[in-house]
DRENDO-1510 file (C-alpha; in Angstrom, 1 decimal, always signed):
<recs>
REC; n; res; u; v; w
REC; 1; UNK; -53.9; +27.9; +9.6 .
REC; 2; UNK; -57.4; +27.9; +7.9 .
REC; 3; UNK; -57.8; +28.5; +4.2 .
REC; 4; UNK; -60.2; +29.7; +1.9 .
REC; 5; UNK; -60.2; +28.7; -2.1 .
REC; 6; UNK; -62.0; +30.9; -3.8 .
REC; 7; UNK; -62.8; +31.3; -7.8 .
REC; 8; UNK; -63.1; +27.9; -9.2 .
REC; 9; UNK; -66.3; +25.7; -10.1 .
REC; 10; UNK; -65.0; +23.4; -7.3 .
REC; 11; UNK; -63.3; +20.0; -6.4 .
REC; 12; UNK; -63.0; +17.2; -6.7 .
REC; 13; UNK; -61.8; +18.2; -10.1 .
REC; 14; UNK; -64.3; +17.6; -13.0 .
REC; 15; UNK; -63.0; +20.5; -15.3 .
REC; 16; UNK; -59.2; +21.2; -15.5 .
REC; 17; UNK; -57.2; +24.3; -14.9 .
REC; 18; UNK; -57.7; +26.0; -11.9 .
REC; 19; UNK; -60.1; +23.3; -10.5 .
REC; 20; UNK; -56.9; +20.7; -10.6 .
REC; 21; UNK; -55.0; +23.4; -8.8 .
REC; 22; UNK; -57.5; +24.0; -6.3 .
REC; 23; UNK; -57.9; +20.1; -5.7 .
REC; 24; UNK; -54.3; +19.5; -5.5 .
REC; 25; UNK; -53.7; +22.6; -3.5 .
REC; 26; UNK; -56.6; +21.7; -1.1 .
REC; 27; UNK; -55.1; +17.9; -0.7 .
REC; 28; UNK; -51.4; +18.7; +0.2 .
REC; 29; UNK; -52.6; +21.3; +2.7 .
REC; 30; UNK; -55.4; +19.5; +4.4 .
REC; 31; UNK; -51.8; +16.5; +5.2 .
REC; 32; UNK; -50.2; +19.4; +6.0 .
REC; 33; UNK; -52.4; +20.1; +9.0 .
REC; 34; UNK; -54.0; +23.0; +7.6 .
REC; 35; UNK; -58.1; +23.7; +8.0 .
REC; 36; UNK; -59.3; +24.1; +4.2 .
REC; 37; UNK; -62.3; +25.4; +2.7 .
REC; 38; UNK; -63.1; +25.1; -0.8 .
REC; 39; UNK; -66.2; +26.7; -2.2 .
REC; 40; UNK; -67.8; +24.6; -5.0 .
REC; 41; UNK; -71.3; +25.3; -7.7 .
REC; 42; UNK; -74.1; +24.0; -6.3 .
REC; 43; UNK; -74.1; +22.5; -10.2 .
REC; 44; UNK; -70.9; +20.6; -9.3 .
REC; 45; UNK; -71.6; +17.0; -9.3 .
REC; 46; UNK; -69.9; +16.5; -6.1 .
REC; 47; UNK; -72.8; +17.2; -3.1 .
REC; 48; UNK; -71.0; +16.4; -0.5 .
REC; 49; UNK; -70.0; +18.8; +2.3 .
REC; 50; UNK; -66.3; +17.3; +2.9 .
REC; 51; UNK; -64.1; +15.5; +0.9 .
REC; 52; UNK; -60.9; +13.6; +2.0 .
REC; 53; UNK; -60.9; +16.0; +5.1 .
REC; 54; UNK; -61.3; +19.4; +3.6 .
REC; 55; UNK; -64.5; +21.3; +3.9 .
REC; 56; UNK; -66.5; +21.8; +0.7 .
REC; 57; UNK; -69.0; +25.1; +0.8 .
REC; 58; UNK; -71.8; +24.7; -2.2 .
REC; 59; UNK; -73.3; +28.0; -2.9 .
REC; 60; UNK; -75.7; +28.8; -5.4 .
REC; 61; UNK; -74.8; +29.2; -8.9 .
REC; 62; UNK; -77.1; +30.5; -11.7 .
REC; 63; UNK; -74.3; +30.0; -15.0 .
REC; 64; UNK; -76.9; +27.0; -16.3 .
REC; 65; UNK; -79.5; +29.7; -15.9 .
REC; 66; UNK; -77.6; +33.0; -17.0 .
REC; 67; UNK; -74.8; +32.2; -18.6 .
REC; 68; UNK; -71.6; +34.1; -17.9 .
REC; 69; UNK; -73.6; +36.6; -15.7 .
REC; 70; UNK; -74.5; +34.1; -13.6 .
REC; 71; UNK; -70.3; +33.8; -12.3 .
REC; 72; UNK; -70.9; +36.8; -11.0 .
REC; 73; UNK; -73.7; +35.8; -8.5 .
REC; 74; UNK; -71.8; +32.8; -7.8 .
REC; 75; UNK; -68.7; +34.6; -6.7 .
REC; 76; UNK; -71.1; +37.3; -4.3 .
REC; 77; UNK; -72.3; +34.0; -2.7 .
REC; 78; UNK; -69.1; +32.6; -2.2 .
REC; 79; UNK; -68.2; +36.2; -0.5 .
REC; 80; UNK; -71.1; +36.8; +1.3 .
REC; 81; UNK; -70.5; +33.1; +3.1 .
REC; 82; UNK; -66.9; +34.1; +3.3 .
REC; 83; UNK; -67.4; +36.9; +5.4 .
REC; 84; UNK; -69.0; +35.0; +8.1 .
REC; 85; UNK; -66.1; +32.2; +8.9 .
REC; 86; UNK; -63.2; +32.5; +11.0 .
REC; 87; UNK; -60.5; +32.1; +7.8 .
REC; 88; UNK; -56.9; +33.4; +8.4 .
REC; 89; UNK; -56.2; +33.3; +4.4 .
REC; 90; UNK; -58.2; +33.7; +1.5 .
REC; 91; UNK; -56.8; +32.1; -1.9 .
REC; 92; UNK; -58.4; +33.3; -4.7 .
REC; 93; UNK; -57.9; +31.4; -8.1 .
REC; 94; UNK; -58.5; +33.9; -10.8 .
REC; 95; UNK; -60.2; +37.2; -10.5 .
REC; 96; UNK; -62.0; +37.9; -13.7 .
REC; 97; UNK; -65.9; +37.9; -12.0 .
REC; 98; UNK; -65.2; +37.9; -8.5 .
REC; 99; UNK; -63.0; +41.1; -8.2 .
REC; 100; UNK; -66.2; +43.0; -8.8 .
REC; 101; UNK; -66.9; +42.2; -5.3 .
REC; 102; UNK; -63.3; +42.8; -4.3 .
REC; 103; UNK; -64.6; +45.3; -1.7 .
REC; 104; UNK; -66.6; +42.9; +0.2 .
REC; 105; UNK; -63.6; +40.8; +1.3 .
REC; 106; UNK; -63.1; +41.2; +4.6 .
REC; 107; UNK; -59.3; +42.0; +4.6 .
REC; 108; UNK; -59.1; +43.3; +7.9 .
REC; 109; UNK; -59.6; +39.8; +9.2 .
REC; 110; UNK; -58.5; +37.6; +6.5 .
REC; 111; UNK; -55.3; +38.2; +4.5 .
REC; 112; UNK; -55.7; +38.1; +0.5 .
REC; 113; UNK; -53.7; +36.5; -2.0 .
REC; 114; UNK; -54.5; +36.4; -5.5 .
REC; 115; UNK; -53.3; +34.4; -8.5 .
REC; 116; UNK; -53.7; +36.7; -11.6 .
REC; 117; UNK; -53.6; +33.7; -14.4 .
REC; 118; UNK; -53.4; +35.1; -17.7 .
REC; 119; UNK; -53.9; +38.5; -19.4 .
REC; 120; UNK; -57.6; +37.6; -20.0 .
REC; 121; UNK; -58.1; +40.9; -21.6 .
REC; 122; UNK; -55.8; +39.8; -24.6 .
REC; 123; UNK; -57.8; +36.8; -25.7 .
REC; 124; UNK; -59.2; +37.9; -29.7 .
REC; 125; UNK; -62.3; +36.0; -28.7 .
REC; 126; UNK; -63.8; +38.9; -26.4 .
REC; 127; UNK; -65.1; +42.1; -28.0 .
REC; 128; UNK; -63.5; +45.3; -27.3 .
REC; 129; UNK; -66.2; +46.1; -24.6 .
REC; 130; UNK; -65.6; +42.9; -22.8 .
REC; 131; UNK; -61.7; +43.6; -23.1 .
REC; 132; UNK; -62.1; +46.9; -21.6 .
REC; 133; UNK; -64.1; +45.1; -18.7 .
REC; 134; UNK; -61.7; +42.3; -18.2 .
REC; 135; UNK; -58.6; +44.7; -18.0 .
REC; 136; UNK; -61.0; +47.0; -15.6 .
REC; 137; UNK; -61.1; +43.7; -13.5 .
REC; 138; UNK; -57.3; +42.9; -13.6 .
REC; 139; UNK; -57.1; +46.6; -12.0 .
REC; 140; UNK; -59.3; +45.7; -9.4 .
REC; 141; UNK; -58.1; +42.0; -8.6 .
REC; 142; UNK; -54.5; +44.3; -7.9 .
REC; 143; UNK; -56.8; +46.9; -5.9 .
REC; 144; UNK; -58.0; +44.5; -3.9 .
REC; 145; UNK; -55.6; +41.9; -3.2 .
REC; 146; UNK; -52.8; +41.9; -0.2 .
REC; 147; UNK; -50.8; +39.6; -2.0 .
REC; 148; UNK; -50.5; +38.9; -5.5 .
REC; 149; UNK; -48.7; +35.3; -7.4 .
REC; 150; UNK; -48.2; +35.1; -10.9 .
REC; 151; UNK; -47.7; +31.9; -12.6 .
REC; 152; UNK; -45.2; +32.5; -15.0 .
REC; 153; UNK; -42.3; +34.9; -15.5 .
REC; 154; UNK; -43.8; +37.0; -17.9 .
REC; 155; UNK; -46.9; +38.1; -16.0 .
REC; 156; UNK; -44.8; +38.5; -12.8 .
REC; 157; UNK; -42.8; +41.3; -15.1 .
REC; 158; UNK; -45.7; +42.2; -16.4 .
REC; 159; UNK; -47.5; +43.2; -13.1 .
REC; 160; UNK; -44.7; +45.0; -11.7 .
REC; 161; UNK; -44.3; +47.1; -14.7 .
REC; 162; UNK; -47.8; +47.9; -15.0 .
REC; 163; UNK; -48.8; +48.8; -11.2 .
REC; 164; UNK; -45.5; +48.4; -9.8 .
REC; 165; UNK; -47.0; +45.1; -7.6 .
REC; 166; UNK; -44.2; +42.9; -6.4 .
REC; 167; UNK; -45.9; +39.2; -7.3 .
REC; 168; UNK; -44.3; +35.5; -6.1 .
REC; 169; UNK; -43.8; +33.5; -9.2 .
REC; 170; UNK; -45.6; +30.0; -8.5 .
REC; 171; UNK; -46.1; +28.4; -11.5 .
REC; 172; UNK; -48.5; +25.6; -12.7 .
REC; 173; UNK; -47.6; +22.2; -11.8 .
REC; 174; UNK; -47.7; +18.8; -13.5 .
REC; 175; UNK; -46.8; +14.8; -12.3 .
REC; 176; UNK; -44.4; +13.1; -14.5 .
REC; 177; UNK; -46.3; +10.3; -16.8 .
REC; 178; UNK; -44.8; +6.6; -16.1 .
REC; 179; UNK; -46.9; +4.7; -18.0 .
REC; 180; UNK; -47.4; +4.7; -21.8 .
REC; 181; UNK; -49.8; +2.3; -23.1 .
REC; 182; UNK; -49.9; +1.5; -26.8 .
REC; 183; UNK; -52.8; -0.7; -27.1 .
REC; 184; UNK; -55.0; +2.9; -26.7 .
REC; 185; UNK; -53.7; +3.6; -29.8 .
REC; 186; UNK; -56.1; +1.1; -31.5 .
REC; 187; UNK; -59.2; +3.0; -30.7 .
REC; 188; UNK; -57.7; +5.8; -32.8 .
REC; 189; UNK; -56.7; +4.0; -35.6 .
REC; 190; UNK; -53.2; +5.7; -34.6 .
REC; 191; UNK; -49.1; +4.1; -34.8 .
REC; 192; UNK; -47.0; +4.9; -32.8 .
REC; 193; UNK; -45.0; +8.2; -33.5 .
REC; 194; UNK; -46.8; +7.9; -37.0 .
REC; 195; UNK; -49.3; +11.1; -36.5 .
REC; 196; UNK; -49.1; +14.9; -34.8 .
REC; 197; UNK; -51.5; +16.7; -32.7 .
REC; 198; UNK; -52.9; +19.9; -30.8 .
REC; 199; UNK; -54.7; +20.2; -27.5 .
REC; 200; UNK; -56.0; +23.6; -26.9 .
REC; 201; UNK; -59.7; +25.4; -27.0 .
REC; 202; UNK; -60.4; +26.2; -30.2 .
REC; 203; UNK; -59.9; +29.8; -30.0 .
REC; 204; UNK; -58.2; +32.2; -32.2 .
REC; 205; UNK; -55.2; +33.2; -29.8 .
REC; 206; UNK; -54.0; +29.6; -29.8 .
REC; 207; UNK; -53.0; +29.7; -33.3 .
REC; 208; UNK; -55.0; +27.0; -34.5 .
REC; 209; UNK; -55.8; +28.1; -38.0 .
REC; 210; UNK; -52.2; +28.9; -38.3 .
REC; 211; UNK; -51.0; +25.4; -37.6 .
REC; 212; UNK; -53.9; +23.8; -39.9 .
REC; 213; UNK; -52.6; +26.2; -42.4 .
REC; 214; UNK; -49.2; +24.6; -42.2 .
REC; 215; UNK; -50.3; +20.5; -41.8 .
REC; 216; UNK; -52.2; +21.8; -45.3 .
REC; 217; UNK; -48.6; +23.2; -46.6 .
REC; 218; UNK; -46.8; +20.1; -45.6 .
REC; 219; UNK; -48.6; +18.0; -47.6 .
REC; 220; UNK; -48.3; +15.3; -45.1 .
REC; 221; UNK; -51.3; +12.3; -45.0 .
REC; 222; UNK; -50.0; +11.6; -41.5 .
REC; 223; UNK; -52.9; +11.8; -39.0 .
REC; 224; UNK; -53.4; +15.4; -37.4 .
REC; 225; UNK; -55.7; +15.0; -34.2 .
REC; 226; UNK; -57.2; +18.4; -33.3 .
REC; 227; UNK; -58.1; +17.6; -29.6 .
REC; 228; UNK; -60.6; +20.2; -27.8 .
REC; 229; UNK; -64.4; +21.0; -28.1 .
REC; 230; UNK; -65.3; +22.0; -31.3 .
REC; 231; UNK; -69.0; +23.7; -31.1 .
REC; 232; UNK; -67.8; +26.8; -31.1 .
REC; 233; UNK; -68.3; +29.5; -33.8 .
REC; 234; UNK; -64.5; +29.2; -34.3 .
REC; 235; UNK; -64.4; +25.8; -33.9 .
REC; 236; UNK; -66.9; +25.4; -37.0 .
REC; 237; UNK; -65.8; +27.4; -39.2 .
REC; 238; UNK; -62.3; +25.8; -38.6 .
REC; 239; UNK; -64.2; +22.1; -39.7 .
REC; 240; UNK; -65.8; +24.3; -42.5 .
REC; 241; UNK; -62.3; +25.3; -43.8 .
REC; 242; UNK; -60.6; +22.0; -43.0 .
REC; 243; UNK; -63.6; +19.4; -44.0 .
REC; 244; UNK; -61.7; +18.3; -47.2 .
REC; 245; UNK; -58.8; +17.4; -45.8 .
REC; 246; UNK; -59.2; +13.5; -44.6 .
REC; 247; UNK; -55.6; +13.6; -42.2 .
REC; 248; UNK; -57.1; +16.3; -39.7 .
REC; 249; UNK; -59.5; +14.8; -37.3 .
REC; 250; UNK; -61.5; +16.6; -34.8 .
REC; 251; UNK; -61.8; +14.6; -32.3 .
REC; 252; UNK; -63.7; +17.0; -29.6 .
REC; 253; UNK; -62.6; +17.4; -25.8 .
REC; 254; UNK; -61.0; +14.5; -23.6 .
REC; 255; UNK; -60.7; +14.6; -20.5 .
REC; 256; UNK; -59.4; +11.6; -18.9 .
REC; 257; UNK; -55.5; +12.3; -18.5 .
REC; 258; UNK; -54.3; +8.8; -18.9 .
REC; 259; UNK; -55.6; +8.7; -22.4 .
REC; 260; UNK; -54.2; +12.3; -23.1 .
REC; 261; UNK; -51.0; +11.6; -21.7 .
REC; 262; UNK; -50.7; +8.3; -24.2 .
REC; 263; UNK; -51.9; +10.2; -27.0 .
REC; 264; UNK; -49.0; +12.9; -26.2 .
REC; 265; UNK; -46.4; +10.1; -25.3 .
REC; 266; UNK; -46.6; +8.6; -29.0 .
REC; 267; UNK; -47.3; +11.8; -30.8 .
REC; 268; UNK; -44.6; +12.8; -33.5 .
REC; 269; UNK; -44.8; +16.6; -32.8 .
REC; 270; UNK; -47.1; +17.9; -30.5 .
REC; 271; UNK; -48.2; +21.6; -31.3 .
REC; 272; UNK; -48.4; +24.2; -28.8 .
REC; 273; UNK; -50.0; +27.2; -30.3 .
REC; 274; UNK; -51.0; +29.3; -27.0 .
REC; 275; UNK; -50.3; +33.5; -27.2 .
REC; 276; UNK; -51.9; +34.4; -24.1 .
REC; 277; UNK; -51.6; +33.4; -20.4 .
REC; 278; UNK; -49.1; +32.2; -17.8 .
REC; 279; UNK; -47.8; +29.0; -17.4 .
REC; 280; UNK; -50.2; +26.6; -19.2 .
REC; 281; UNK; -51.0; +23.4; -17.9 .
REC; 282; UNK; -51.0; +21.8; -21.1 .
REC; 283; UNK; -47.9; +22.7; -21.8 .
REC; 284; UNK; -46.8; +21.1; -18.6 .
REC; 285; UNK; -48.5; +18.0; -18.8 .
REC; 286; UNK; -47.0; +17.7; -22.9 .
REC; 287; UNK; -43.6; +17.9; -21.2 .
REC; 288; UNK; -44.5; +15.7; -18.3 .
REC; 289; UNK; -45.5; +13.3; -21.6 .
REC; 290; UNK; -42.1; +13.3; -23.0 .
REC; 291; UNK; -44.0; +15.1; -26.0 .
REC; 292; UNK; -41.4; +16.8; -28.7 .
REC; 293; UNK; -43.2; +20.1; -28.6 .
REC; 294; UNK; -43.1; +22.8; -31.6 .
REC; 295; UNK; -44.7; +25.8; -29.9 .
REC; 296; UNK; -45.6; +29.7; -30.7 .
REC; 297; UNK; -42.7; +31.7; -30.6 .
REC; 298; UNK; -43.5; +34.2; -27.7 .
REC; 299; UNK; -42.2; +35.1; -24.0 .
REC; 300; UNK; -44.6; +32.6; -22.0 .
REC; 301; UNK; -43.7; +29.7; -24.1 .
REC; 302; UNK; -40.0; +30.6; -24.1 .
REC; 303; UNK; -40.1; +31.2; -20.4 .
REC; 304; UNK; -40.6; +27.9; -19.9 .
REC; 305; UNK; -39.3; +25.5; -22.9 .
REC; 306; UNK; -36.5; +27.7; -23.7 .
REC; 307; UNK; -34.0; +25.9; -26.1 .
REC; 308; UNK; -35.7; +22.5; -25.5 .
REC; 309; UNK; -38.0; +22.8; -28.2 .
REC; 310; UNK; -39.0; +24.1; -32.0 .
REC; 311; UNK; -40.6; +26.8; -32.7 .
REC; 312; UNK; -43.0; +28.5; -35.2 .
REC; 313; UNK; -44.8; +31.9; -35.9 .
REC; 314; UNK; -45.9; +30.9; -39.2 .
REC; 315; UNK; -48.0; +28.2; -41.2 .
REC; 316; UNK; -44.6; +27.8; -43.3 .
REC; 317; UNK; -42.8; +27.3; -40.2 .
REC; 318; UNK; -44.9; +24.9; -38.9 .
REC; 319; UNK; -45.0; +22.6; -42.2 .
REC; 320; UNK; -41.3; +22.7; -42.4 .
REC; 321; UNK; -41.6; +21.3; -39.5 .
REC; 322; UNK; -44.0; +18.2; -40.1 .
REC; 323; UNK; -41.8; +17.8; -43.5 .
REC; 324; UNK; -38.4; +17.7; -41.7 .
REC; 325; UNK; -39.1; +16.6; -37.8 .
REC; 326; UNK; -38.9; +12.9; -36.6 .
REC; 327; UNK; -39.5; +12.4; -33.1 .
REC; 328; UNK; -37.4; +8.4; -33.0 .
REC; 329; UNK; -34.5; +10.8; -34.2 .
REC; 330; UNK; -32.0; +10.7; -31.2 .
REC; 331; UNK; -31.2; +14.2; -31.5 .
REC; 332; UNK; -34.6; +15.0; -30.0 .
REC; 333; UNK; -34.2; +13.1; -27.1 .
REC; 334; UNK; -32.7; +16.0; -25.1 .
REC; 335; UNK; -35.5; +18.3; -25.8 .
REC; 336; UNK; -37.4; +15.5; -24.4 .
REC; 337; UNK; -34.9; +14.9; -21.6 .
REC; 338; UNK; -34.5; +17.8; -20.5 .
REC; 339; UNK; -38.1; +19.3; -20.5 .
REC; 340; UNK; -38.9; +16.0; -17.8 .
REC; 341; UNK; -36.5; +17.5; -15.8 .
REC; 342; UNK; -37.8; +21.0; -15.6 .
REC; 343; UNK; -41.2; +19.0; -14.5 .
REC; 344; UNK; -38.9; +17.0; -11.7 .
REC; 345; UNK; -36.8; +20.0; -10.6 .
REC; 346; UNK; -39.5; +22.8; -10.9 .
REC; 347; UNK; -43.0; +21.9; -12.0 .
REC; 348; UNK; -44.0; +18.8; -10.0 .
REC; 349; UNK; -47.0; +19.1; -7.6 .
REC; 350; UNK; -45.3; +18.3; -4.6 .
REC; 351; UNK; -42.9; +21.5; -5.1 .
REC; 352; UNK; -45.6; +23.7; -6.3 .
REC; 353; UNK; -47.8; +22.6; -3.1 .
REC; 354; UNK; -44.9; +23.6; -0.8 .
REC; 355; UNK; -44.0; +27.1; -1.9 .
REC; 356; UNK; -47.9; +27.8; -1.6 .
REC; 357; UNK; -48.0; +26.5; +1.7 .
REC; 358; UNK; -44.8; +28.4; +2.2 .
REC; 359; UNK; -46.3; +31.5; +0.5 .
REC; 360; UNK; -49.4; +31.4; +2.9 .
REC; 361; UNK; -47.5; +31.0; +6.3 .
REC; 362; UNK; -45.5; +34.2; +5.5 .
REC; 363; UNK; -48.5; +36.5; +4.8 .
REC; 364; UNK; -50.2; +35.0; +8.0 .
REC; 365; UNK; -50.9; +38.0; +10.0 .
REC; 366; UNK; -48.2; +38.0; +13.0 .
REC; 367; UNK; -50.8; +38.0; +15.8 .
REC; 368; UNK; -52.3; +34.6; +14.4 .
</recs>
């Protein structure tokens, strides 16, 4: 079988989300025997034309130049080279600036399958013109698309009740982390099990504000690390609101996943405040982390961390919370138990790998 991945900056992964999908995607079918292509930026600092046996297609890119405009050239370029290979299935990784060019695929040679993410057109930071766009692009991305995989429960119901698409449900995927390292905690100024924390972008739908709100309630001096990048107009006027406060510490974006794994292992509470989107890979990797997770009380994060975790909706809630919770407590240990398992028996890479692989040889065309 030969495979296109399509809709990501590229691999090897320098960015998260749907790069580390495409990367680990690309990986398990290249030893499965499969022929992969993945398109990359020509800005990705990768240059290389293959890596570890799958082909790597670099096409021009003008986001540095243009900004967000500049994704849509990127995705033509990737189509316009598209069009000319011998692929029997094309993967696309998100739709929101290549479905545009949804009619250029060549579908009568190349099977589509899309996964839909999130419902980008929800997120509070877009005006209500880019909304409108964004939903217009979900209605394309369906148009367009042979096949259709949602990552999480919720958008799977959501899609059939909308267009009436049937979708496969293929979630995110995460590895289980093995080994915790306290000495990090020194670089931090951090004890063990002594301070909570967020990881998100510092956006409105991911209940940020809410959360600071309620460490503010709380009247807790513990540490509160507010992990993500921060020079954003949302992200300083949280600092603005926040500066006085000496126990919430913005630390910016990391990116290196042993030291975010450590930094979730020996949190007390790790918050979860995402509204928006399928199965999150933070989320995962916080579970993965044996993290005791207090998250937003909606469908997506229920979906996924049903009874094995607290909840919260409000900045009351989340102080009760920090006032009452002790992770060393061993009545927490089956939230934590339990959400490893999910990784183990329905999360981990190697299964998530498999039913794409699986997913791709029954959409194969029969006369391939």
């Amino acid at each position: 079988m030969r495979i296109a991945i399509l809709g990501t900056r590229g691999i090897p992964n320098h960015y998260g989300g749907f790069e580390q999908c495409a990367e680990y995607l690309a990986l398990g079918f290249v030893n499965m025997g499969f022929k992969v292509v993945v398109y990359n930026s020509h800005n990705h600092p990768y240059k290389e034309s293959t890596w570890e046996g799958i082909e790597i297609s670099h096409r021009y890119d003008p986001e540095f130049k243009w900004g967000t405009a500049g994704q849509f050239i990127y995705d033509l370029n990737c189509i316009l080279d598209l069009r000319k290979r011998d692929i029997d299935v094309v993967l696309q990784l998100g739709y929101t600036s290549s479905s545009v060019w949804g009619w250029l695929l060549p579908r009568k040679r190349m099977v589509v399958t899309t996964n839909m993410d999130g419902l980008e057109w929800k997120r509070s930071k877009y005006s209500n013109l880019v909304k409108k766009f964004l939903l217009y692009a979900e209605r394309l991305a369906v148009k367009y698309s042979d096949h259709l995989i949602a990552d999480s429960i919720g958008i799977r119901d959501y899609l059939k009740e909308k267009y009436n698409k049937t979708s496969i449900f293929i979630p995110y995927g995460a590895n289980l982390f093995q080994n915790p390292n306290q000495s990090l905690l020194q670089e931090y100024q951090l004890l063990p099990y002594q301070y909570n924390m967020l990881i998100a972008r510092l956006e409105p739908e991911n209940s940020i504000e809410v959360i600071l709100d309620g460490v503010v309630l709380s009247n807790s001096q513990q540490p509160f690390l507010v992990i993500g990048g921060h020079q954003t107009k949302f992200g300083e006027y949280l600092k603005s609101k926040f500066s006085g406060y000496e126990n919430i510490k913005f630390i910016g974006g990391i990116y290196d996943i042993d030291r975010l794994n450590n930094l979730r292992y020996y949190s007390n509470l790790y918050f979860h405040g995402h509204t928006v989107g399928g199965t999150n890979p933070s989320l995962l990797e916080a579970m993965a982390s044996n993290s005791l997770i207090c998250a937003n009380d909606n469908p997506f994060n229920g979906y996924i961390l049903g009874g094995d975790a607290l909840y919260f909706l409000t900045a009351q809630d989340v102080a009760n919370h920090i006032i009452k919770i002790d992770k060393t407590d061993p009545s927490n240990d089956r939230f934590l138990k339990n959400n490893r398992q999910k990784i183990r028996d329905i999360y981990s890479w190697d299964k998530i790998i498999n039913e794409y692989a699986d997913h791709l040889k029954d959409i194969l065309p029969d006369s391939l």
